[in-house]
C-alpha positions as CSV (number, residue, x, y, z in Angstrom):
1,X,-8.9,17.5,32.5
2,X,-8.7,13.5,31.8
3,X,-9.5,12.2,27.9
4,X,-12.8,10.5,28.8
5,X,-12.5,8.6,25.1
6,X,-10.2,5.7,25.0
7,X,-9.4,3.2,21.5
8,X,-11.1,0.3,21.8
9,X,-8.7,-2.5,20.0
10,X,-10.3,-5.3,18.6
11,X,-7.8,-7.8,15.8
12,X,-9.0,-7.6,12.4
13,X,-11.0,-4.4,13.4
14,X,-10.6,-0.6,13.4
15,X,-10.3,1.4,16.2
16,X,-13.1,3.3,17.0
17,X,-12.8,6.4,19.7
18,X,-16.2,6.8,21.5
19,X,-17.5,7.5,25.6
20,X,-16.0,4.7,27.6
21,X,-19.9,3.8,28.7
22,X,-20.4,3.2,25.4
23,X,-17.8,0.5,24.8
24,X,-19.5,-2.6,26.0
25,X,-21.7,-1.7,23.3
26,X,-20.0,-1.7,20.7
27,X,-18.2,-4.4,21.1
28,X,-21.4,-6.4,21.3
29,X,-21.9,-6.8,25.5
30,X,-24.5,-4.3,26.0
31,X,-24.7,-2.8,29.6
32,X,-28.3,-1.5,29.7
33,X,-30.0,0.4,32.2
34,X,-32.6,-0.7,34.5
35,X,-35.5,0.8,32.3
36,X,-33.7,-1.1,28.9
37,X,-33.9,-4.6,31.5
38,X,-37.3,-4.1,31.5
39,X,-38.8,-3.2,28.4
40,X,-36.3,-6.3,27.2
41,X,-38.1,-9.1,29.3
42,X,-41.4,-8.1,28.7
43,X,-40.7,-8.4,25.0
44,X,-38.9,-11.4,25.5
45,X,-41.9,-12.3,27.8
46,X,-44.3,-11.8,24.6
47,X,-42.2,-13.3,22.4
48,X,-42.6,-16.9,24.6
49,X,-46.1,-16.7,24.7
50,X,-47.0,-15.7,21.6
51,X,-44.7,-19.0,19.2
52,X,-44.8,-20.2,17.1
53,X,-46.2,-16.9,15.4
54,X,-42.9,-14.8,17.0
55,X,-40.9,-17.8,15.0
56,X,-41.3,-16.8,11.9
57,X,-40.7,-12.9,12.7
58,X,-37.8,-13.6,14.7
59,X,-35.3,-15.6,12.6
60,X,-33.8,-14.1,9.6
61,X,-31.5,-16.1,7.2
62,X,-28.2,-14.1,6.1
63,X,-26.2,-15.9,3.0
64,X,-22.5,-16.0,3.1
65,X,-21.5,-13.1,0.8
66,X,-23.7,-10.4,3.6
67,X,-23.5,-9.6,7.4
68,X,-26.7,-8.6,9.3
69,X,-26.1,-5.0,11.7
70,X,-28.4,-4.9,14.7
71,X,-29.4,-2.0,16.3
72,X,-30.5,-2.7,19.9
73,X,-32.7,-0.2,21.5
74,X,-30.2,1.8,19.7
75,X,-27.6,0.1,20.3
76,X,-25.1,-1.5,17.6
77,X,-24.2,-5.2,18.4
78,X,-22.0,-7.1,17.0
79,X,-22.0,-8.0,13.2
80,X,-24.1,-11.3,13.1
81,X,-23.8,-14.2,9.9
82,X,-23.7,-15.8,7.7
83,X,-26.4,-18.2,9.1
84,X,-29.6,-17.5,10.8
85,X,-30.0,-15.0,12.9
86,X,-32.0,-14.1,15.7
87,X,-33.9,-10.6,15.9
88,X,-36.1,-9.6,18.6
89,X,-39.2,-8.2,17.3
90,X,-40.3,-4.7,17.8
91,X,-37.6,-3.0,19.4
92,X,-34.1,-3.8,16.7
93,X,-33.7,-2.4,13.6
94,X,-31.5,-4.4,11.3
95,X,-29.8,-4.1,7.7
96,X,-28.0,-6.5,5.5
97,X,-24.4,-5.4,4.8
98,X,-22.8,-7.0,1.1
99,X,-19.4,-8.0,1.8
100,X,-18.4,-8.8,-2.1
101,X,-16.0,-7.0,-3.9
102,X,-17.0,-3.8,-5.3
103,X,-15.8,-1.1,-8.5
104,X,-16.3,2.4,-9.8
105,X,-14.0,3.9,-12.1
106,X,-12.7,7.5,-11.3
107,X,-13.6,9.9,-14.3
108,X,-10.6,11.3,-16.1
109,X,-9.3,14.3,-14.1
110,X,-6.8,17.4,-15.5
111,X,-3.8,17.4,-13.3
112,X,-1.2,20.2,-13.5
113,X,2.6,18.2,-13.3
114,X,5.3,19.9,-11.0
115,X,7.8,20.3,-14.3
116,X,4.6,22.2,-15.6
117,X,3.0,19.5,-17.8
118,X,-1.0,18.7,-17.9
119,X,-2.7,15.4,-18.6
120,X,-6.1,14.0,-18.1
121,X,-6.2,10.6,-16.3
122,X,-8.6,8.5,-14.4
123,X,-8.4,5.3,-12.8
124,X,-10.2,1.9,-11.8
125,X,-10.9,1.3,-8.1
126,X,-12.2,-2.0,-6.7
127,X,-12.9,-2.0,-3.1
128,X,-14.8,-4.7,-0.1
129,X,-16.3,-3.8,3.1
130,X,-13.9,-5.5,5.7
131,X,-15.7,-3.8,8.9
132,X,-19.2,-3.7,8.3
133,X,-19.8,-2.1,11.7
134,X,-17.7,0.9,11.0
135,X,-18.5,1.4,6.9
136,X,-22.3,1.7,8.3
137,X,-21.8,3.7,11.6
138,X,-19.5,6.4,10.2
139,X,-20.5,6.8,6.6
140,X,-23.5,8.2,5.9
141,X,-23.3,7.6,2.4
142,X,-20.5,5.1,1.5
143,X,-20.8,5.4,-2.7
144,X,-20.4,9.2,-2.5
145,X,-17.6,9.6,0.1
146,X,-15.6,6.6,-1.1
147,X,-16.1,8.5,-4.9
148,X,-14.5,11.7,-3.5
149,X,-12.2,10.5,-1.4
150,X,-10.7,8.8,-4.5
151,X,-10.5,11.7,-6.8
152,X,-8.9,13.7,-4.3
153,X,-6.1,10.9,-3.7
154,X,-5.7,10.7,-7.2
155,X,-5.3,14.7,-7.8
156,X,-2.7,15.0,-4.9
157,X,-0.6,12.1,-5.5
158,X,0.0,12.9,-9.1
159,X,0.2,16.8,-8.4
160,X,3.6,16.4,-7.1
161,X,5.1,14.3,-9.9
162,X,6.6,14.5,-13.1
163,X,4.6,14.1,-16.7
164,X,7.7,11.5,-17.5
165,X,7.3,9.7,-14.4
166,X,3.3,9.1,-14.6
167,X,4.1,8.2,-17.8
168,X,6.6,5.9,-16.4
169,X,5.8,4.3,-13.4
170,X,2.2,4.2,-13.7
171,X,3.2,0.6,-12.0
172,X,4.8,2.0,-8.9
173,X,2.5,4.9,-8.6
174,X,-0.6,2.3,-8.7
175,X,0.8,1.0,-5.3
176,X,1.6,4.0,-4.0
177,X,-1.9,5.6,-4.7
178,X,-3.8,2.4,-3.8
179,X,-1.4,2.6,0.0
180,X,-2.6,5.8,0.4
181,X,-6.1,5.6,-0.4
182,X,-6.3,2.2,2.2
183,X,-4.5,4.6,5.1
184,X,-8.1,7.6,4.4
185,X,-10.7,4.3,4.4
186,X,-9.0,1.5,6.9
187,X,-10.9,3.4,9.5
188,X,-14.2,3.3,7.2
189,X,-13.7,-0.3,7.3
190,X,-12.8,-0.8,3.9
191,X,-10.2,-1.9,1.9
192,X,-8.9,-0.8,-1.4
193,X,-8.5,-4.1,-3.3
194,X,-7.0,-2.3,-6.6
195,X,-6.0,0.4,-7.9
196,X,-5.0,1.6,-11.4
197,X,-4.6,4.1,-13.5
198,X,-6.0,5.0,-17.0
199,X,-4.6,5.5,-20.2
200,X,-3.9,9.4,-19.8
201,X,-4.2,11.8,-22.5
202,X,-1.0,14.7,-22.7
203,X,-2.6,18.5,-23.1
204,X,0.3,20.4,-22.5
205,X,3.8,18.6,-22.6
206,X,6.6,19.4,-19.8
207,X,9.0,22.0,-19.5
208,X,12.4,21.2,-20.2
209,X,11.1,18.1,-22.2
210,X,15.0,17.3,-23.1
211,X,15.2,16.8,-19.8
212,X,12.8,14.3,-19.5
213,X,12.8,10.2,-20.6
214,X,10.6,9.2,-23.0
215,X,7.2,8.0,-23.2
216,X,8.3,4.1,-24.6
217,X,11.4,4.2,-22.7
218,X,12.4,2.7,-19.2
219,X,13.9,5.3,-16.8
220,X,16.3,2.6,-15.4
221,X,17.7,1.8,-19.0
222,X,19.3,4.8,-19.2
223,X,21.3,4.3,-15.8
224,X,22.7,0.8,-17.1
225,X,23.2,2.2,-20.7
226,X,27.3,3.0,-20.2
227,X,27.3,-0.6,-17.4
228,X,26.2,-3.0,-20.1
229,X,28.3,-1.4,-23.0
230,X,31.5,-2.0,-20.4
231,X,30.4,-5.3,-20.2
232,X,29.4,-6.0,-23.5
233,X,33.4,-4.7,-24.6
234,X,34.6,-7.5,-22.4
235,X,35.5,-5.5,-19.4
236,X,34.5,-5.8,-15.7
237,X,34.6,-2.0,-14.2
238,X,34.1,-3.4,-10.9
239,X,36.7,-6.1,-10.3
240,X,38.7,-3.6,-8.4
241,X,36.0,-2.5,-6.1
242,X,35.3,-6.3,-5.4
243,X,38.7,-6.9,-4.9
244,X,39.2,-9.2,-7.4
245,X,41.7,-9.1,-10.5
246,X,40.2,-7.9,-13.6
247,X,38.5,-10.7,-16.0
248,X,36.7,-10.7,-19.3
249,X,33.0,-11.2,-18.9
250,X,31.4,-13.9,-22.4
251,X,28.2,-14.0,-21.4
252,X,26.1,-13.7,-23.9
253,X,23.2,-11.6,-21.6
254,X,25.2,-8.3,-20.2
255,X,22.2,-7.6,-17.6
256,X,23.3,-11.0,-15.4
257,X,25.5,-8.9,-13.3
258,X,25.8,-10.1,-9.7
259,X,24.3,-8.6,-6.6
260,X,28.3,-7.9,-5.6
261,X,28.8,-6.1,-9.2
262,X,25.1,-4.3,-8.2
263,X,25.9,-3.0,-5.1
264,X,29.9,-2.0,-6.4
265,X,28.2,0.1,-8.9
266,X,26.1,1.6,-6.7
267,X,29.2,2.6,-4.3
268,X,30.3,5.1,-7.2
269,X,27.0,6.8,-6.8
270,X,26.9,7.6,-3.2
271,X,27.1,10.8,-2.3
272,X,25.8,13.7,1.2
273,X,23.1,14.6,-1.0
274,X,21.8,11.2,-1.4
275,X,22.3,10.1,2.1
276,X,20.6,13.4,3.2
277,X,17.6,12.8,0.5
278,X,17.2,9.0,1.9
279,X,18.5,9.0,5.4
280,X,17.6,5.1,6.6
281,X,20.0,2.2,6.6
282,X,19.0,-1.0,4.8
283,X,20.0,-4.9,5.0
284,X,19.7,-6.7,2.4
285,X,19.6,-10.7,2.4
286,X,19.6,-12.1,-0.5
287,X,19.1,-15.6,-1.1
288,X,20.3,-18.1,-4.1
289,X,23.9,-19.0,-5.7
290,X,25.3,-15.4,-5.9
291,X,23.5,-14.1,-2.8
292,X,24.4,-13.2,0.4
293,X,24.2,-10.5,3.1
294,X,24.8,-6.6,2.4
295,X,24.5,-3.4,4.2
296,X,23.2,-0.2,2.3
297,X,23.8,3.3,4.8
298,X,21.9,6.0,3.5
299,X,22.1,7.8,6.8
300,X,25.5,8.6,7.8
301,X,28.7,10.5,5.7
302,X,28.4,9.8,2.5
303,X,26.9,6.6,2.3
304,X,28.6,2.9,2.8
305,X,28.1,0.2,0.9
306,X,29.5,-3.2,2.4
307,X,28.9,-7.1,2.3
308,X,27.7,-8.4,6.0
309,X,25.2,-7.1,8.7
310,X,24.6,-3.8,9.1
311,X,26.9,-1.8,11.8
312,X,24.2,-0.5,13.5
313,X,20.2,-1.5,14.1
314,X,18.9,-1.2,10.1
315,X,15.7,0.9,9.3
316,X,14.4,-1.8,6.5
317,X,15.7,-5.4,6.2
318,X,15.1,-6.8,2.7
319,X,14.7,-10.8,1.8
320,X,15.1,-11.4,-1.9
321,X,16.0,-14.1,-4.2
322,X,19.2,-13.1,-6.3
323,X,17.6,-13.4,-9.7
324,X,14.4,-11.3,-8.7
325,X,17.1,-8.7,-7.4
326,X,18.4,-8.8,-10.6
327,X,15.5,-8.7,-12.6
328,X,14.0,-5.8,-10.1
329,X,17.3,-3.8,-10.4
330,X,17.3,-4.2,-14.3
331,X,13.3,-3.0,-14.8
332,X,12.0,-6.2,-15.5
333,X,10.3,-6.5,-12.3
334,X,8.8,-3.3,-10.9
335,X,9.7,-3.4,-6.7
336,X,6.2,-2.7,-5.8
337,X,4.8,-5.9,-7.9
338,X,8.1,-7.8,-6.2
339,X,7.0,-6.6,-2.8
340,X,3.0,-7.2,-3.9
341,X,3.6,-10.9,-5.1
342,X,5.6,-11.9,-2.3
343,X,8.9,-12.0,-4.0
344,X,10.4,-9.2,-1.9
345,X,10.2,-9.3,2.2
346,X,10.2,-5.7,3.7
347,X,10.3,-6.0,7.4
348,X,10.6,-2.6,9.4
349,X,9.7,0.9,8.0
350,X,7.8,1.1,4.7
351,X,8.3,4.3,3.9
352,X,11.7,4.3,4.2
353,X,11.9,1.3,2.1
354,X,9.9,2.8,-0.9
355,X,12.5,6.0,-1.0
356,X,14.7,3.8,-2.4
357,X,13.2,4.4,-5.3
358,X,14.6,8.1,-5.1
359,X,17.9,6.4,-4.9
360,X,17.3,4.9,-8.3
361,X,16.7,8.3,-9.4
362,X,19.6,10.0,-8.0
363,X,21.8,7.4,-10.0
364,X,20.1,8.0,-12.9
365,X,20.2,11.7,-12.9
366,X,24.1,11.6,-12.4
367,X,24.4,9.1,-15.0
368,X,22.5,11.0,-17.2
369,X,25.5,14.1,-16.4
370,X,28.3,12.1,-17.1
């Protein structure tokens, strides 16, 4: 039996499956039936002979910040404003839509850690209709679904991490959270504008807590710990891998290491259990005096690491000035503010793109065992 319900796809909109008669409607080209015809020109007939009285019942003024919904014998047109409006008397039902920016805070919720730990945390959420035809015609209630919806993003996202890594990356796991969220409400018509977490409150620590980095310390300067003390002794542990004879590094700042001395060190840490855990292939192109072109293979053996194109069609391709590379690889700048403000380019697969943040991980753990 055929799918009688097709996607309607309109830019900037949602798409919305409904009855294929039903299309023209919503779309905002009514195709009524003979009966709807009729009852239409005799209003419209009434409406002629009875101005200038009609006038004033008839026109409706809609300010910039709201958007008018018309029902049509039923029917929902297209969202009309700002401006003034037309509204044919007696047979549409109307309502103003508010198209400003709106917030509720989530109340602090209990969530159980996967290393066993248990905080209470909350978090901010500011929102704005984008679709007014959609957040009215499939929400019944938009305060109290968007309210749930939010808890429940915020319980599952955070179920699967560690206490250490909320405590952490409350950064990264913003943008995360706030991606998620916009993928349950794009089809509502709405878009999550922010989204952060609260302070949180530890009831129960983690297991293992040794284990674990802590609360006022930055995961990734723990993985750099032993690189800038090599460098800080005067010695370059990556002039071989560079293929370069080995020199003595005076500068002053140990973290200005250059994308080539990033991506050497990173060529020690590849191994089948990163490449399996990752699996994508990236290209990076980084622009400025020590930039250039590199390839990152997370997908086949045990990973490559090489200046140039990637081999083969890459799953991400990265633009990035070299000193925000630096500054992203050191902790100073989080990736998902770099990729937020426009300082990173991601084109192709987003997800893959954000597991390289379990390669950042993976280093770190190994670093942490040597």
């Amino acid at each position: 039996m055929p799918n009688r319900y097709t996607s309607i796809p309109e830019p900037g909109q949602v798409n919305i499956y409904m009855d294929d008669n039903e299309r023209k409607d919503y779309i905002g080209k009514p195709s009524y039936n003979v009966l709807e015809w009729f009852i239409l020109s005799i209003v419209h007939l009434i409406w002629a002979i009875s101005l200038p009285v009609t006038w004033w019942c008839s026109f409706k003024m809609i300010p910039q910040y709201e958007r008018a919904l018309i029902y049509r014998l039923g029917r929902l047109q297209r969202a009309k404003g700002p401006g003034l409006i037309y509204v044919i008397p007696c047979i549409d039902r109307w309502k103003k839509v508010d198209m400003r920016m709106r917030a509720f805070n989530v109340p602090p919720q209990e969530v159980f850690t996967i290393d066993g730990g248990l905080l209470k945390i909350g978090s901010d959420v500011q929102y704005r209709i984008m679709d007014p035809m959609a957040s009215f015609n499939e929400l019944q209630d938009l305060n109290h679904t968007l309210r749930v919806t939010a808890v429940a993003a915020l319980n599952n996202g955070l179920a699967g991490k560690k206490l250490a890594e909320i405590e952490n990356e409350k950064n990264y796991l913003n943008a995360i959270l706030q991606n998620n969220l916009n993928r349950t409400v794009f089809p509502w018509g709405l878009e999550i504008a922010r989204f952060e977490l609260t302070k949180s409150t530890i009831l129960k620590s983690s297991k293992g807590g040794g284990d674990d980095f802590p609360a006022d310390q930055d995961p990734l300067q723990s993985v750099l710990s032993a690189l800038k003390a090599g460098f800080t002794s005067g010695a370059n542990p990556f002039a071989s891998a560079l293929g370069a004879a080995p020199t003595v590094s005076h500068a002053p700042d140990p973290d200005l290491l250059t994308p080539s001395e990033l991506f050497a060190m990173t060529k020690g840490f590849l191994s089948e259990e990163i490449v399996k855990k990752i699996d994508a292939v990236f290209e990076f192109d980084i622009s400025g005096n020590n930039g250039g072109m590199w390839c990152l293979d997370l997908r086949n053996g045990q990973g490559y690491v090489g200046k140039g194109k990637a081999p083969c069609d890459p799953d991400v391709r990265i633009r990035i000035k070299d000193t925000d590379f630096q500054s992203m690889y050191y902790g100073r700048l989080p990736p998902t503010n770099a990729y937020m403000n426009g300082k990173m380019v991601i084109e192709g697969d987003i997800k893959a793109a954000m597991r390289l943040e379990d390669l950042i991980k993976c280093i770190k753990e190994q670093q942490v065992k040597s």
